[in-house]
N, C-alpha and C positions, 0 to 999 in steps of 0.2 A: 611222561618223561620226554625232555625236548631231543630231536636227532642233532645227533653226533657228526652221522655222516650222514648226504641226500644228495646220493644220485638220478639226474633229472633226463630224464629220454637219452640218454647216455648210447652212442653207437661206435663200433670201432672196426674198422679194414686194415689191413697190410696191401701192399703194392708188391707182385713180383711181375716185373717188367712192365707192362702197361697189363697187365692181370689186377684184376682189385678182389682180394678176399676176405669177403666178411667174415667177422668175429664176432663179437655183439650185436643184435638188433635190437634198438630201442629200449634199453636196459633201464629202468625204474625202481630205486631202493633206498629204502629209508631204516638207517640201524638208532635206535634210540641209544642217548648217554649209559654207560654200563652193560649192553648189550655184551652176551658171547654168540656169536654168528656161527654158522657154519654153512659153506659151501661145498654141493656136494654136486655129482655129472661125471657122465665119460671120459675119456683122455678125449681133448680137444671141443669140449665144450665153450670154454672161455673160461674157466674159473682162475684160473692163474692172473689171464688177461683182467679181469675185474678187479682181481686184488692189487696187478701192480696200478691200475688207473686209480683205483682210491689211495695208496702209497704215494702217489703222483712220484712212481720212476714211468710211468707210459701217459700219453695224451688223449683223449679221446678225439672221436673225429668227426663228431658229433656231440651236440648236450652239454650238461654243466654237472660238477662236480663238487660237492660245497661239505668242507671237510671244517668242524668248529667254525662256522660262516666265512671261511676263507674259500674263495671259486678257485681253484690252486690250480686250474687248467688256463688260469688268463695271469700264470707267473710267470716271471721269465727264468732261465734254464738258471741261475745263481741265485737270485730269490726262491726257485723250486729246489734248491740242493738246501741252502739253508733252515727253510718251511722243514723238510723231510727230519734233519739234524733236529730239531724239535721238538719233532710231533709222532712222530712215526718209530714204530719200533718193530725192525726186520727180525723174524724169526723163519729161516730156512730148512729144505729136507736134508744138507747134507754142507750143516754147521757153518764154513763159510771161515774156521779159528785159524789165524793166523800158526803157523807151525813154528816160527823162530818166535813166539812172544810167547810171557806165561799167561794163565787162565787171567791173573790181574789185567796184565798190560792188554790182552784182549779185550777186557770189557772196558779198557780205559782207551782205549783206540778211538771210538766218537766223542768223548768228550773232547779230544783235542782241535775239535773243531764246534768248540764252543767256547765260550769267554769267562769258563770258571776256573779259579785259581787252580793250581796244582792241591794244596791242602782240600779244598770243596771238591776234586774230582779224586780225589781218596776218598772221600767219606760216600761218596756217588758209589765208586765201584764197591769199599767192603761192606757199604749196607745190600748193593744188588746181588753179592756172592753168599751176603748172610739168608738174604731170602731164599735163594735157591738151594741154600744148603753146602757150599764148596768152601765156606771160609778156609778152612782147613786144608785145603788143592789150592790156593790162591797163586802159590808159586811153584807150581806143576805145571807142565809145557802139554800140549793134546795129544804127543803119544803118548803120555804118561798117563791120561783118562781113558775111561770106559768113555763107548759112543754115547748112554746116556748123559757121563756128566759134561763129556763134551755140549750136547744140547743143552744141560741145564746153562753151561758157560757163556754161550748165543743166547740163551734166554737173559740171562743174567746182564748179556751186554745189550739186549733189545729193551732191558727196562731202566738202566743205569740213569739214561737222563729225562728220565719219567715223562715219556712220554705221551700225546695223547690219544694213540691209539696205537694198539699191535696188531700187525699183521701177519699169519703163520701161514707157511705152504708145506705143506705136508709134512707138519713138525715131528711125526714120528712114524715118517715114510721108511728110514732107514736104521728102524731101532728091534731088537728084542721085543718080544710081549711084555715081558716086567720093567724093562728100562722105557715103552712104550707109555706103562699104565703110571707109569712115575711121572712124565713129561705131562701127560694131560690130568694127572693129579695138583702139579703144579702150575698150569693151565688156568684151571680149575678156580683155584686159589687167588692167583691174580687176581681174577674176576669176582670171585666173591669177597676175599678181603679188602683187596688195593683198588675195587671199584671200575678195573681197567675195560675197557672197551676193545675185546677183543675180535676180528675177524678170521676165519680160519678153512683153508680150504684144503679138503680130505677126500680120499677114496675109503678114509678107515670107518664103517660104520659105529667102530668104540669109540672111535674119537668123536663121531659126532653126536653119540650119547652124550654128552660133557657139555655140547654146545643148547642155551635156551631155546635157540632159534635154528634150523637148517632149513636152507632153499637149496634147488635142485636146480642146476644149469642143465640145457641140453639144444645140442646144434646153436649157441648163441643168445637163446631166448632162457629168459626167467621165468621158471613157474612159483 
């Protein structure tokens, strides 16, 4: 199976003041098409940091980054905003849903930064609420939802413009065990039905039951 994604000597620092502290050292990784990954390491490993450089919201400061044979680290910041609108589909630990929009208008929020008709970003958003199960909440606001279908709503809007790859951070950091075992059911699902290519970085070892593959970050370094 050809990769997906291939991260190449891949290293990353922060600067506090004339301080440089490393993140990654020499990060090497290769997800094949269809892959469910999992990421897994202490707090402050770098898994976050991994995932947002393969997202390309971070740069690396070192190495190359070759997401669908695009080097997305030699974009510039408005070809890297548009790439992301694409390709990339955010799934965060603590939803991210707009509170004044309904569960629709949330998952219609990216499309507006895309060049589909208003009719084709209808049919975008009620097929991603039919996958995830909300058809029926579509005009429900997130107090109105449980924290899961909250997350399925973020899911719902991470796959709307079918993206080519999702990325999860601790997608069921802040959930129930049942409303937990739901999100990575549907997880799950993506992956094996819609073929998605998902990366996903966890401290939950259920959830990383779910994932084909888990790598183990620690101090930086990929084992």
């Amino acid at each position: 199976m050809a990769s997906i994604i291939q991260v190449q000597s891949v290293s990353k620092s922060y600067w506090r003041d004339s301080f440089e502290i490393p993140v990654l050292n020499n990060i090497s990784l290769d997800v094949p098409e269809g892959e469910f990954l999992g990421l897994m390491g202490p707090s402050g490993s770098g898994k976050t940091t991994l995932l947002n450089l393969i997202a390309g919201i971070d740069r690396p400061t070192k190495g190359k980054i070759l997401v669908g044979n695009t080097d997305i680290a030699t974009l510039s910041e408005s070809q890297l905003a548009k790439w992301r609108s694409h390709n990339v589909g955010f799934i965060f630990q603590f939803y991210n849903l707009m509170p004044v929009l309904t569960a629709f208008e949330n998952v219609e929020l990216p499309l507006l930064l895309t060049s589909l008709s208003k009719k084709e970003r209808r049919d975008h958003v009620d097929m991603a609420l039919k996958v995830v199960g909300l058809s029926d909440r579509m005009h429900h606001y997130p107090k109105q939802l449980s924290g899961g279908q909250e997350q399925r709503v973020a899911i719902a809007r991470a796959i709307a413009s079918d993206p080519l790859i999702l990325v999860a951070d601790e997608p069921t950091g802040d959930l129930d065990k049942h409303s937990a075992e739901e999100i990575l059911t549907l997880l799950e699902r993506l992956n094996k039905e819609f073929k998605k290519t998902i990366v996903m970085v966890t401290h939950d070892p259920r959830a990383a039951e779910k994932a084909h593959t888990v790598r183990q970050l620690d101090k930086g370094e990929l084992q």
